[in-house]
C-alpha positions in Angstrom: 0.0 0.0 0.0 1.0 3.4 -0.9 2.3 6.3 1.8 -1.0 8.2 0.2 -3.5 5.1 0.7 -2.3 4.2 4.1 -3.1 8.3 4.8 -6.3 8.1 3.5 -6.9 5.1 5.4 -5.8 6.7 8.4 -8.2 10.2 7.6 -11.3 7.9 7.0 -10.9 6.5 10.6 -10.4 9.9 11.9 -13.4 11.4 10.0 -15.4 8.2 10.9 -14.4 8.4 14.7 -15.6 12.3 14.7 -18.9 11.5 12.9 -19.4 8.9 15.7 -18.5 11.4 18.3 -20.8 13.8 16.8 -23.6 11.1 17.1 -23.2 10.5 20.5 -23.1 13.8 21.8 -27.1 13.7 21.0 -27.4 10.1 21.9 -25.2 9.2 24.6 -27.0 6.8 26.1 -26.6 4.8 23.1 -24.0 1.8 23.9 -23.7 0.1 20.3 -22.3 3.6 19.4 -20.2 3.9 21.7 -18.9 1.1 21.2 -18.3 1.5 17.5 -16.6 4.8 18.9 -14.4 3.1 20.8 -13.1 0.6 17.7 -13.0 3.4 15.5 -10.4 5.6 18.0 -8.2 2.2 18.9 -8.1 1.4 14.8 -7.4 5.2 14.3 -4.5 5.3 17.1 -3.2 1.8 15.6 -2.7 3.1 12.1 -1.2 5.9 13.2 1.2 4.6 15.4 2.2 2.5 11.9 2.4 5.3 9.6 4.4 7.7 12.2 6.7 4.6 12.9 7.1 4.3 9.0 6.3 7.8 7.1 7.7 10.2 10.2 5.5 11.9 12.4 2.1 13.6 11.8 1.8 16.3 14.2 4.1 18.2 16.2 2.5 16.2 19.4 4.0 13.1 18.2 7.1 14.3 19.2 6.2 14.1 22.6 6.4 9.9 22.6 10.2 10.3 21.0 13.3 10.8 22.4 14.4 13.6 20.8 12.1 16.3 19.2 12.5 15.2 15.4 8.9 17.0 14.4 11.3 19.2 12.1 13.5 15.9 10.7 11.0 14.6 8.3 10.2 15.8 5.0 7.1 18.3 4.9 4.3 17.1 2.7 5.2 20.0 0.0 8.4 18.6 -0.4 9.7 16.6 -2.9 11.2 13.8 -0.7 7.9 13.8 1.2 6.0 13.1 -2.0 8.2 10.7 -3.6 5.5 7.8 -3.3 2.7 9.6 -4.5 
């Protein structure tokens, strides 16, 4: 899979996660959605985790689970080394 599929992946589990959240903030008594919630956020976290640990890091916050602060180290998405899969 493609740096840009596994990114798209990774948005449509964030999107989908947010449209949940927006669901249950009208219908929080509702358990099946929150518990489709809470396997769209671990799914989102676990693809992330997998394309920081192979593409670089995301957001500047990912820097605070590394040992140094190497938000700057990676190519930015407007660069030409960053889009070299596309």
């Amino acid at each position: 899979m493609l740096n840009t599929e596994k990114l798209f992946e990774l948005q449509s589990y964030r999107f989908a996660a947010f449209d949940m959240l927006l669901y249950l903030d009208t219908h929080p008594e509702d358990k099946k959605a929150f518990s489709m919630y809470k396997e769209l956020v671990c799914k989102y976290m676990t693809l992330k985790k997998d394309y920081e640990a192979n593409y670089g890091p995301l957001s500047a916050f990912a820097a605070a689970d590394s040992d140094c602060f190497d938000w700057l180290d990676s190519p930015w998405p407007w660069e030409k080394e960053g889009n070299a899969n596309v």
